[in-house]
C-alpha positions in Angstrom: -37.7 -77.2 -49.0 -41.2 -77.5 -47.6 -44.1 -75.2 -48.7 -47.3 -74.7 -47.1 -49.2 -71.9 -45.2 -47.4 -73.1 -41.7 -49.3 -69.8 -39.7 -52.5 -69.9 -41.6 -52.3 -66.1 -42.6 -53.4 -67.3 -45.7 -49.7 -66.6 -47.1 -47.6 -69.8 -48.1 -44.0 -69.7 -46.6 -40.8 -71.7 -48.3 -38.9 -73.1 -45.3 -35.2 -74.8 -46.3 -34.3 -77.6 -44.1 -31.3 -80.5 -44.2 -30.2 -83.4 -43.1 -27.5 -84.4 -40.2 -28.2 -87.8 -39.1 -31.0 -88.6 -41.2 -33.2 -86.0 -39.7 -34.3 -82.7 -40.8 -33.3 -79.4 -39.0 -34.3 -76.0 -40.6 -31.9 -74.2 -41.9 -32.8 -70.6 -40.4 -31.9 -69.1 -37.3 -34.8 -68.7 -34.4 -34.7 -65.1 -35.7 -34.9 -65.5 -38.9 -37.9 -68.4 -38.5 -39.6 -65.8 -36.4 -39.3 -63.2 -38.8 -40.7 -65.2 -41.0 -43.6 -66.6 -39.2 -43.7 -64.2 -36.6 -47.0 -66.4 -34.8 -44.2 -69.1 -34.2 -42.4 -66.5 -31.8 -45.0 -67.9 -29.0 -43.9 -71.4 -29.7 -39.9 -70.9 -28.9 -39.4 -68.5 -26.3 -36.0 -70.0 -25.7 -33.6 -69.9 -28.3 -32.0 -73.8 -26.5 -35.6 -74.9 -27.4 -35.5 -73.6 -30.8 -31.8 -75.6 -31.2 -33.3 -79.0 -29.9 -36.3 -78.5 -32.6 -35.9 -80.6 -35.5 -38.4 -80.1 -38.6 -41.1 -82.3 -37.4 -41.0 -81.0 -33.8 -41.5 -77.3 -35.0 -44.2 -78.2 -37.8 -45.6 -81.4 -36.9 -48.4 -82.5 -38.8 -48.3 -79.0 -41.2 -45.2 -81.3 -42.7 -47.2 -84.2 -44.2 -49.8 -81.6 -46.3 -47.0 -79.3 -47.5 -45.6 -79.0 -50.8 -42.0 -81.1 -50.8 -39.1 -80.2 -53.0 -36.2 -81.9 -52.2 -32.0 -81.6 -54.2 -30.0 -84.4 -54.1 -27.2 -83.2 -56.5 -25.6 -79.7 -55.3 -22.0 -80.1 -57.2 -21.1 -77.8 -60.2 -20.9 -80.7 -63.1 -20.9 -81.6 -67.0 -23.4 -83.2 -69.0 -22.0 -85.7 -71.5 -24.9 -85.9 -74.3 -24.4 -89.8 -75.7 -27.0 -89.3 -77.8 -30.0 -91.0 -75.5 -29.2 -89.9 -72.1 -26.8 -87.7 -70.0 -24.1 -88.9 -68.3 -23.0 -86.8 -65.2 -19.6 -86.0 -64.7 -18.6 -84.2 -61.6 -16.0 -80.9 -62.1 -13.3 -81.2 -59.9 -13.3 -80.2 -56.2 -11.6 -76.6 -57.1 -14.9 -75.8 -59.1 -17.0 -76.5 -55.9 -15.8 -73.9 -53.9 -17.7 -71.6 -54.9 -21.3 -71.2 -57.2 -20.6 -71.1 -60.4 -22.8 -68.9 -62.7 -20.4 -69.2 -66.0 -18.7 -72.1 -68.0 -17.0 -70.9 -71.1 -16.0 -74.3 -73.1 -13.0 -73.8 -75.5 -9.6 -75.0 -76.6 -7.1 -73.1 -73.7 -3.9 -74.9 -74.0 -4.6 -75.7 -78.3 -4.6 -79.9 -77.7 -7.4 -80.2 -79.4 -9.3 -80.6 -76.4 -12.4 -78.4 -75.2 -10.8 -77.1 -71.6 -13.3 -75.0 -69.4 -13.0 -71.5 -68.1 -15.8 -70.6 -65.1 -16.7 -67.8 -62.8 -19.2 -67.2 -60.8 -18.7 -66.2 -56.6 -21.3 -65.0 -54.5 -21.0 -62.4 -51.9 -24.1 -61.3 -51.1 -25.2 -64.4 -49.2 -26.1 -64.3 -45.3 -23.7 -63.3 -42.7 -24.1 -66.7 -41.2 -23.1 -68.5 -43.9 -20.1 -66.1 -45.3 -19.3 -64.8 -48.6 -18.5 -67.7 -51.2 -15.4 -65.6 -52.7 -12.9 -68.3 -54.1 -13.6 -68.6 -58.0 -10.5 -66.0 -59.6 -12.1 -67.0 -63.6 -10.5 -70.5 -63.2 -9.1 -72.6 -66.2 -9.9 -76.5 -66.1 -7.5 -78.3 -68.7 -8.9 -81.2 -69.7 -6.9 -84.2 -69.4 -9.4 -86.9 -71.3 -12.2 -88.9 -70.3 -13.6 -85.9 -69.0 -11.1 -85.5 -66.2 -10.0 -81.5 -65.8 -7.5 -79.7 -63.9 -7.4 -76.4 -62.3 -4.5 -74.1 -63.7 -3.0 -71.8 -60.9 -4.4 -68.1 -61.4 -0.6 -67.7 -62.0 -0.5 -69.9 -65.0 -3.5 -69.2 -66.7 -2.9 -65.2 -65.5 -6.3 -65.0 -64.5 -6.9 -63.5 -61.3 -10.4 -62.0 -60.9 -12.8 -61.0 -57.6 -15.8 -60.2 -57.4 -19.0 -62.0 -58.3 -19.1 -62.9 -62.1 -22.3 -63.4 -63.8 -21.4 -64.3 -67.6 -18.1 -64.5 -69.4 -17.8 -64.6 -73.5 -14.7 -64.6 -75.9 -15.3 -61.8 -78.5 -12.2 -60.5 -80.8 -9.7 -62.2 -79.1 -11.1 -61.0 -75.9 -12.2 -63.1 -73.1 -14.3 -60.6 -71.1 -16.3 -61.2 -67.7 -19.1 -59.5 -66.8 -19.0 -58.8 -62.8 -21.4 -57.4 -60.4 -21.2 -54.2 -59.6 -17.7 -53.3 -61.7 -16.8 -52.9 -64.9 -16.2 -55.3 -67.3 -12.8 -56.8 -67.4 -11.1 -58.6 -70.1 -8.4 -60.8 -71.5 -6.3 -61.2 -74.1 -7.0 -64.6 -75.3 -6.2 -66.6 -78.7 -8.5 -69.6 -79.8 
């Protein structure tokens, strides 16, 4: 993400961008650029010009003087404290289908193993990039060494929609909290 005044308004705009083939392209539409910075509307007429346009060509030298985040790790993982540092351990491809906004860590299948439970979704996202609607309150078993796998919703008889924002066991109950609907819960033994 770059972050500068790009129009000199005197307002500083966030503009995403990412990579294919080690240059940066901006991650809006023409439209949505234009809405943005509505002085760059001039600029790209055409929306075929806008396409061609990497970062550089559509901000030139504004680039270099802007404020440059940058994320290089986008999976949904564990942290392994080992007492001086974190090791990184990836969750499996099932738990990257979706964001994940919830990780309950408990013992599912009673092996004396912490298992994880996580929810999350999110369907309010842009049209162009479609609804991220495949987390159902999935159950990771885990196997050892930090290796987990993904019980069916028809095994673990979990099966929820909707874009969860927080789970918790209580009394036996393992309830998520979902946008826009009412809690629902579980029956659950620790």
């Amino acid at each position: 993400m770059f972050y500068s005044d790009f129009d000199n308004n005197g307002t500083s705009e966030p503009v995403i961008s990412y990579y294919i083939d080690h240059k940066l392209w901006p991650i809006y539409s023409r439209d949505d650029l234009m809405q943005q910075i509505p002085s760059f509307n001039k600029r790209f007429l055409y929306y075929s010009d806008y396409a061609k346009a990497d970062m550089s060509q559509i901000f030139g030298e504004k680039l270099k003087n802007a404020v440059h985040y940058t994320a290089s790790q986008m999976a949904s993982l564990l942290l392994e404290n080992s007492g001086n540092k974190f090791i990184i351990h990836q969750l499996p491809m099932e738990a990257q289908w979706y964001p994940v906004y919830s990780i309950i860590v408990t013992d599912v299948d009673h092996d004396g193993k912490n298992d994880l439970i996580i929810g999350g979704n999110q369907d309010f996202s842009r049209i162009k990039f479609g609804a991220y609607g495949e987390g159902k309150g999935d159950v990771f078993i885990n196997k050892g060494s930090f290796q987990f796998e993904r019980l069916s919703p028809l095994k673990s008889g979990i099966r929820i929609s909707g874009d969860v924002r927080n789970a918790v066991i209580t009394n036996r109950q393992l309830v998520f909290g979902i946008n826009n609907q009412k809690p629902i819960q579980y029956s659950f033994s620790k």
